[in-house]
Backbone bond lengths (Angstrom), bond angles and torsions (degrees), N, CA, C in turn:
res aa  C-N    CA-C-N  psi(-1)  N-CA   C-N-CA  omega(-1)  CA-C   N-CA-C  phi
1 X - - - 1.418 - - 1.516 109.07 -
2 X 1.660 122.74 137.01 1.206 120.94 -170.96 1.260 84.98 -123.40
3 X 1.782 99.94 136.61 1.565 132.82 157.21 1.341 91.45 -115.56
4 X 1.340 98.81 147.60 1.482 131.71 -172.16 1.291 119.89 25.80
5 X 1.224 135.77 3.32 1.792 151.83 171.76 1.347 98.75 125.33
6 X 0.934 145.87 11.82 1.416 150.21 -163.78 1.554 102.91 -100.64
7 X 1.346 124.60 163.25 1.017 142.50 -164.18 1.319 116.57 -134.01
8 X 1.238 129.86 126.79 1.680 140.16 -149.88 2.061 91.27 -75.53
9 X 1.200 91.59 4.95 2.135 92.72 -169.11 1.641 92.75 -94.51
10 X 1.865 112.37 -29.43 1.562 100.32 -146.67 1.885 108.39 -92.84
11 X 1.837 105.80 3.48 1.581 96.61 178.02 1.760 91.89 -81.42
12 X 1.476 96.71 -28.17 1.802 90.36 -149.54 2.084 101.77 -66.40
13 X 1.380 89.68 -36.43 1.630 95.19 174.66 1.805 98.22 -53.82
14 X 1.109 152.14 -54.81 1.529 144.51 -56.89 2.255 51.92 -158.67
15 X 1.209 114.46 -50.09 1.572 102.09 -156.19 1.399 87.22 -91.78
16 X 1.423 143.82 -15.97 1.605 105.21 -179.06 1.577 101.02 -75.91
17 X 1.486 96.43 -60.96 1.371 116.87 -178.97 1.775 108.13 -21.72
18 X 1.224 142.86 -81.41 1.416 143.81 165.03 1.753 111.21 -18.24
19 X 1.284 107.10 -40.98 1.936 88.74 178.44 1.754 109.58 -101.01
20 X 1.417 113.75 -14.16 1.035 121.68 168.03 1.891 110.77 -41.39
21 X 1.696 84.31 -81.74 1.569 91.78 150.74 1.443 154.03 6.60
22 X 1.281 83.52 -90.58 2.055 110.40 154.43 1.287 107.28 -49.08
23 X 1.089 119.48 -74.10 2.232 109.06 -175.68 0.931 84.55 -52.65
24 X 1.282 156.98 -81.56 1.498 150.85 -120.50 1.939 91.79 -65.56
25 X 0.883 113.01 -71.16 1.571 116.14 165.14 1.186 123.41 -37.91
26 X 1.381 120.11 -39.69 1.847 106.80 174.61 1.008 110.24 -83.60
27 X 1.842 115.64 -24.75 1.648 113.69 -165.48 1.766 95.63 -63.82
28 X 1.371 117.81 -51.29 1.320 125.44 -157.61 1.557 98.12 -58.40
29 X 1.120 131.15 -44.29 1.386 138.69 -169.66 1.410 109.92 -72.65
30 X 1.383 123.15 -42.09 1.377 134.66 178.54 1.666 83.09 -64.99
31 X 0.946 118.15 -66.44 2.220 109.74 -162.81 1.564 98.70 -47.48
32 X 1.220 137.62 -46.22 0.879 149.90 -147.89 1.566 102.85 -78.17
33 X 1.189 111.84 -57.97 1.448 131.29 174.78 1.914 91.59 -61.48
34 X 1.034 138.86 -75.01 1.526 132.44 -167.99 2.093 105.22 -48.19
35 X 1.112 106.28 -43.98 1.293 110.78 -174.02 1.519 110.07 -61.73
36 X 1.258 113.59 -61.74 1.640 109.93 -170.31 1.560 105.24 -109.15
37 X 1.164 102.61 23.93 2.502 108.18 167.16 1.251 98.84 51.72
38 X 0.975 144.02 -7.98 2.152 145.91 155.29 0.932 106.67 -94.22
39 X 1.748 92.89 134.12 1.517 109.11 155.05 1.184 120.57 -40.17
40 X 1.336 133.24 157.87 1.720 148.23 148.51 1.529 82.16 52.35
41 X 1.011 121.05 57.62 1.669 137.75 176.17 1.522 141.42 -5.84
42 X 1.778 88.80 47.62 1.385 93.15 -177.18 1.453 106.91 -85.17
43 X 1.569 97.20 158.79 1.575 111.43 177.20 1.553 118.88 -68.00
44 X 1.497 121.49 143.48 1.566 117.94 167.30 1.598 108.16 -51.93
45 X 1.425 117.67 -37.89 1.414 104.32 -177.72 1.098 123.82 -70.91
46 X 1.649 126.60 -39.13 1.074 134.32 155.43 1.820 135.55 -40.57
47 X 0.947 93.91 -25.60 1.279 94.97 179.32 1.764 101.31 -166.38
48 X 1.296 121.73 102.29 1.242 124.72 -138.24 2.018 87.31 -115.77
49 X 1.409 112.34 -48.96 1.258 121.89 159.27 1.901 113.80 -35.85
50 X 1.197 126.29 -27.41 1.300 111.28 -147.46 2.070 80.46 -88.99
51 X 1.169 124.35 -26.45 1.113 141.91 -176.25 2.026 100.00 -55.38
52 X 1.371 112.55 -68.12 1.457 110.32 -175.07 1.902 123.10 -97.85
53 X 1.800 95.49 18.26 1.628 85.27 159.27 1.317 123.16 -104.57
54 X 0.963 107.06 21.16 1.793 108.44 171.94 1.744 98.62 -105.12
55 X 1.171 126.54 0.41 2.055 116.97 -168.43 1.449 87.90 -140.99
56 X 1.342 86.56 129.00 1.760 109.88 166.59 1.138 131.52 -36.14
57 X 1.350 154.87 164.62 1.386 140.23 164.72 1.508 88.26 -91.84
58 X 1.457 84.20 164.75 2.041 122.47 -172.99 1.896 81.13 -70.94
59 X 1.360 97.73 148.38 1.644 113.95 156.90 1.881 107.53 -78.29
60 X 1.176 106.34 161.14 1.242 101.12 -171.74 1.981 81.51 -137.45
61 X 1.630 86.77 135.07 1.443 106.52 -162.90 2.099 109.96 -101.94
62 X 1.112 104.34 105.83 1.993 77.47 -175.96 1.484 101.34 -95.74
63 X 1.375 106.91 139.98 0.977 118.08 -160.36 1.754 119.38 -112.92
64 X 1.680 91.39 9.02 1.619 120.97 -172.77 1.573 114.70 34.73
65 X 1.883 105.14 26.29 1.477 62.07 162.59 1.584 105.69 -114.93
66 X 1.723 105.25 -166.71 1.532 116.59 -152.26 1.281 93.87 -76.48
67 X 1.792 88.88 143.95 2.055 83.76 -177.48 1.500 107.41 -120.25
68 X 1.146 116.79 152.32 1.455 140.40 -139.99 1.725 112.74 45.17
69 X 1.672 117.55 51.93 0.723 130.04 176.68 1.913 119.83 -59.48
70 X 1.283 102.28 -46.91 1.451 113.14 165.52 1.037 127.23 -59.76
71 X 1.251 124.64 -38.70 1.980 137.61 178.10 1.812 89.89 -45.72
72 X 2.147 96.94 -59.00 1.484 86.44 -147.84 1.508 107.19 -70.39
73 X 1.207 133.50 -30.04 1.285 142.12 161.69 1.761 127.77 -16.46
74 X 2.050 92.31 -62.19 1.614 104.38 168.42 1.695 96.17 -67.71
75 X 1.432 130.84 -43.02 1.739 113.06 -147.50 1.315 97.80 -87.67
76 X 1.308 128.81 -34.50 1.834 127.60 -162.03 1.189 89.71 -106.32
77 X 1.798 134.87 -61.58 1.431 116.13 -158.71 1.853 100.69 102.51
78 X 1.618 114.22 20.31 1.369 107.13 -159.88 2.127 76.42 -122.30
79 X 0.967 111.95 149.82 1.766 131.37 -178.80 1.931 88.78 -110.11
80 X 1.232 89.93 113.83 1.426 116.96 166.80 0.975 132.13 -112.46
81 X 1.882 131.23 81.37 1.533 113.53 -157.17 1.548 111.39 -99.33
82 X 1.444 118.84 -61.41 1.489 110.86 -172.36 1.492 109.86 -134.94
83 X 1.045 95.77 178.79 2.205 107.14 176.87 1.268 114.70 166.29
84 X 1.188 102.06 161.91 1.358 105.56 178.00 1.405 109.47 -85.24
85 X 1.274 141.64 10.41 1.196 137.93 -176.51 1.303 131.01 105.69
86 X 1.759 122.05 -18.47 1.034 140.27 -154.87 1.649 118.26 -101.91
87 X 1.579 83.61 -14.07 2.154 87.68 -178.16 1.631 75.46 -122.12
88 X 1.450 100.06 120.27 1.836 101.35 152.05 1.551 115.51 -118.39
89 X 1.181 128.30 162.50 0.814 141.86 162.26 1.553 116.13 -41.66
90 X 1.283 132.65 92.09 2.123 106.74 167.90 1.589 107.77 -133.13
91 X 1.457 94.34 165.54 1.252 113.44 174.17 1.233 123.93 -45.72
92 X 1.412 143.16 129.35 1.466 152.58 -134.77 2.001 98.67 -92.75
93 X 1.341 74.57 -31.03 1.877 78.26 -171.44 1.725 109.17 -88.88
94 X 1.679 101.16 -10.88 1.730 80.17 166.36 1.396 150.14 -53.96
95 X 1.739 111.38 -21.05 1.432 115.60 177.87 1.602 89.11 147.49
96 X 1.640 104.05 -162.71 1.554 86.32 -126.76 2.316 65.78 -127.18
97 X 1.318 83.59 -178.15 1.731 94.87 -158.93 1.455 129.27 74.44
98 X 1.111 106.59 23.11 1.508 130.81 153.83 1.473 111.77 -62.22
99 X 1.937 111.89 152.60 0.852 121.04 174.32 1.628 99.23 -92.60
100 X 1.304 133.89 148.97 1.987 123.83 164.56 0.810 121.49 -137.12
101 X 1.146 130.18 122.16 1.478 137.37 162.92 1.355 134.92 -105.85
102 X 1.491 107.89 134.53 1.619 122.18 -165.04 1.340 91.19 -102.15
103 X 1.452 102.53 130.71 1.726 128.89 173.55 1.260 112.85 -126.90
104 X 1.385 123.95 125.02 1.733 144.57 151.75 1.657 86.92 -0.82
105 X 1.078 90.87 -91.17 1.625 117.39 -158.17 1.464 126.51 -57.29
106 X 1.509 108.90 -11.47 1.401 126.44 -157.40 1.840 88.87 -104.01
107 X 1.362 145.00 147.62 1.078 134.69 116.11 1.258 154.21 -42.31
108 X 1.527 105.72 -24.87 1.385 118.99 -170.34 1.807 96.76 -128.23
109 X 1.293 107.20 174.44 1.447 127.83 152.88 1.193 110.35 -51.90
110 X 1.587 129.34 137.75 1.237 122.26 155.50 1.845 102.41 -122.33
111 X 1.431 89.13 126.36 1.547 89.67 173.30 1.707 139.14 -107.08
112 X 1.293 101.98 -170.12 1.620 84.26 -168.53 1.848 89.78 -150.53
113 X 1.458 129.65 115.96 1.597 121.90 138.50 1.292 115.76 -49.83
114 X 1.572 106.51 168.50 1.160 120.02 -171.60 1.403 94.59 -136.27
115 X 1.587 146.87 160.69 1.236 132.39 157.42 1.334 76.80 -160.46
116 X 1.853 88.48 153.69 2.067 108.03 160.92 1.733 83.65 98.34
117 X 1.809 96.43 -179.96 1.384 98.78 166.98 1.510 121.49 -95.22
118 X 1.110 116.07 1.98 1.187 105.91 168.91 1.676 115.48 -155.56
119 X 1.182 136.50 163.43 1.063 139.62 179.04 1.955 126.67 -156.71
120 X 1.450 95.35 138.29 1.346 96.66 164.87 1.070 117.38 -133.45
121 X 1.548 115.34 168.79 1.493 120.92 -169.43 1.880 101.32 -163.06
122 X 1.362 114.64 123.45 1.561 117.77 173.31 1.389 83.71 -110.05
123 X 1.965 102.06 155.89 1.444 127.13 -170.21 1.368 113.24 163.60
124 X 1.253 137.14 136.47 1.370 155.04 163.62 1.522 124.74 -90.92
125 X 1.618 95.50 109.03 1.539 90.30 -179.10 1.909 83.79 -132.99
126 X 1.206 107.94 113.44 1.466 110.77 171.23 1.384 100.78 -58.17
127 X 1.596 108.64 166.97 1.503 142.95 175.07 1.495 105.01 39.22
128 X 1.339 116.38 50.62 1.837 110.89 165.85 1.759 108.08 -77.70
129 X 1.336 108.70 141.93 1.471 93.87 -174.58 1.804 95.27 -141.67
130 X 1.550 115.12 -9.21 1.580 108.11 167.33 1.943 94.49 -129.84
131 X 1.037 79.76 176.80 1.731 102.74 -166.46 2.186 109.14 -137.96
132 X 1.241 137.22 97.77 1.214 128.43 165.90 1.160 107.10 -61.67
133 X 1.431 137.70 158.18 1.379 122.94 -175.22 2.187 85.59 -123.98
134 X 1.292 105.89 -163.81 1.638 80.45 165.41 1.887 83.62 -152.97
135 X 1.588 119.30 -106.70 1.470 105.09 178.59 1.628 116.68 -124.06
136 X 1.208 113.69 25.27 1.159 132.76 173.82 1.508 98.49 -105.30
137 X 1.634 106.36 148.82 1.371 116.13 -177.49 1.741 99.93 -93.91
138 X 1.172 100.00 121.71 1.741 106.57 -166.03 1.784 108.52 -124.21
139 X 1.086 115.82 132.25 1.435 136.44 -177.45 1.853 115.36 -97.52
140 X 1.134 135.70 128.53 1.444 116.82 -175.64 1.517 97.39 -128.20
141 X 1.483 113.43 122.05 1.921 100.75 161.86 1.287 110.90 -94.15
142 X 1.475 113.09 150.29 1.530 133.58 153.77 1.162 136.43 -131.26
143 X 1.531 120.82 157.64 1.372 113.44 -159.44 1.628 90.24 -125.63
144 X 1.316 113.36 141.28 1.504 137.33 145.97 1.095 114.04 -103.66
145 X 1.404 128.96 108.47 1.458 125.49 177.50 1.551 117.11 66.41
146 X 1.309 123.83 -126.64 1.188 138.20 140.42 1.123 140.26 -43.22
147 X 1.811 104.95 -26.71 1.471 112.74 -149.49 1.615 85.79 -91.28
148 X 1.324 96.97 158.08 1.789 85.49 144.65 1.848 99.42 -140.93
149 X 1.375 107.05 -173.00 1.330 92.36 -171.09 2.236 83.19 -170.02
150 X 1.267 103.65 147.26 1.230 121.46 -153.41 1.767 108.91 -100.54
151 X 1.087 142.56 106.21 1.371 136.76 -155.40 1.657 113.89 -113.08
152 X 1.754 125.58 98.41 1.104 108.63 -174.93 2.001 106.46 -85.09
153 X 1.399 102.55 152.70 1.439 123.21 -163.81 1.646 109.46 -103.80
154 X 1.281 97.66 111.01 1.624 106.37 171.01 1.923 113.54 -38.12
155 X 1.185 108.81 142.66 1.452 109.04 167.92 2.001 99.07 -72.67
156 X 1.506 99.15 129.70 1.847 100.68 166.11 1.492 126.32 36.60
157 X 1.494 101.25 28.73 1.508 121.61 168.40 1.567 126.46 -133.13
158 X 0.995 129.52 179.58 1.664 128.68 164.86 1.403 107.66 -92.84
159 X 1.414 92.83 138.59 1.393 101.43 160.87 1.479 122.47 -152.84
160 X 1.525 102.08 143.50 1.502 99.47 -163.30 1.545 120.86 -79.42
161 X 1.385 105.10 157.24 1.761 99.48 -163.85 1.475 101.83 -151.12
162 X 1.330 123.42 -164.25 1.311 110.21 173.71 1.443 129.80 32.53
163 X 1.461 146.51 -132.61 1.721 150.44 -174.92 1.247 82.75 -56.81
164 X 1.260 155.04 -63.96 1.098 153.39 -110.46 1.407 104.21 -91.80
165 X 1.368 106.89 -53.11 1.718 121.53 177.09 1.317 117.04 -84.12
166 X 1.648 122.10 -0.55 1.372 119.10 -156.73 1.974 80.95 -119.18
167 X 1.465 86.14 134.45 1.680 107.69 -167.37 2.193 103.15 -79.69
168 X 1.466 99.28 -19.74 1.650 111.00 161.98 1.346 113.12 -78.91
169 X 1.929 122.82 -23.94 1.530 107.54 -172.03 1.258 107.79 72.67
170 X 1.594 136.23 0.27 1.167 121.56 146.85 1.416 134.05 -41.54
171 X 1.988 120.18 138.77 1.208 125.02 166.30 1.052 101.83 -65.52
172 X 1.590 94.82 133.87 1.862 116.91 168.44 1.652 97.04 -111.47
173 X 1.862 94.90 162.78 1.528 85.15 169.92 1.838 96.80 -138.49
174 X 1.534 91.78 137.55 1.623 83.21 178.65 1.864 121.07 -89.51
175 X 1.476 101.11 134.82 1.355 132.35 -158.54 1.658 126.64 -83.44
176 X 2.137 96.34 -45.95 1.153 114.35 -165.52 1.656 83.72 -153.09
177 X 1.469 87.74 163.61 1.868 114.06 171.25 1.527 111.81 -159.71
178 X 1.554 99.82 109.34 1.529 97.37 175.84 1.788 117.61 -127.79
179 X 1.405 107.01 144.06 1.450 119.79 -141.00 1.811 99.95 -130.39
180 X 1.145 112.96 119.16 1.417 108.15 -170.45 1.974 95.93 -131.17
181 X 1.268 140.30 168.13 1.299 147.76 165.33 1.476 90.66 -95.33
């Protein structure tokens, strides 16, 4: 019996045919998905982003200490351990508002910027015995032995610290440097 020109054969075809279909469509998508480990099967190279916007970024940890701490160690001979960033190490001849320090052992000045309002910095430079201060009010510790003993720093003058201040002439070695406006 024909309704509308149709043929009582073409729903029943019309219904395998439709789920036939469908697996045929998930199977292909499922291979697709096993072959290249992405959905709708794009490549990691291709699209390398689609991989890290679904996962958080890593925390990033500071761990203050001094970096390229070892370089300066082998090239100067100066122990650079931590800081917040604000006292670095620089070259003596850059300009002037430097922190400086005169060492036994050292030939030259070794200096130090200051930036921000405040700053710290731990480090070992045996036999310091003067201190430049610059316009920050700056604090220096040192240790003799056991002892240690706490050194306040002239504003943009010398001041003596370590052998210099110690009534034995004991080597001191400086430890810490702290720098406030």
């Amino acid at each position: 019996m024909r309704k509308y020109g149709r043929t009582s054969a073409q729903p029943r075809h019309r219904r395998l045919a439709l789920p036939a279909l469908g697996a045929a469509a998930v199977g292909a998508l499922a291979w697709i998905t096993v072959t290249t480990g992405l959905p709708g099967g794009a490549s990691q190279e291709a699209n390398p982003a689609a991989l890290v916007a679904g996962e958080n970024p890593g925390y990033a940890v500071e761990d203050f200490n001094y970096p390229l701490a070892d370089k300066i160690l082998a090239e100067k001979n100066i122990v650079l351990k931590r800081g917040d960033g604000h006292i670095t190490l620089a070259d003596c001849a850059s300009g002037t508002g430097l922190l400086e320090i005169m060492a036994r052992d050292k030939a030259d000045k070794i200096c130090f910027k200051v930036v921000g309002d405040s700053g710290w910095l731990t480090l070992e430079i045996p036999a310091v015995y003067a201190v430049k201060g610059n316009d920050y009010t700056t604090a220096v510790d040192m240790s003799v032995g056991t002892e240690e003993k706490s050194f306040d720093i002239a504003k943009n003058s010398w001041t003596p610290v370590g052998e210099a201040a110690d009534p034995d002439g004991r080597d001191h070695m400086l430890v810490e440097i702290r720098s406030s406006k």
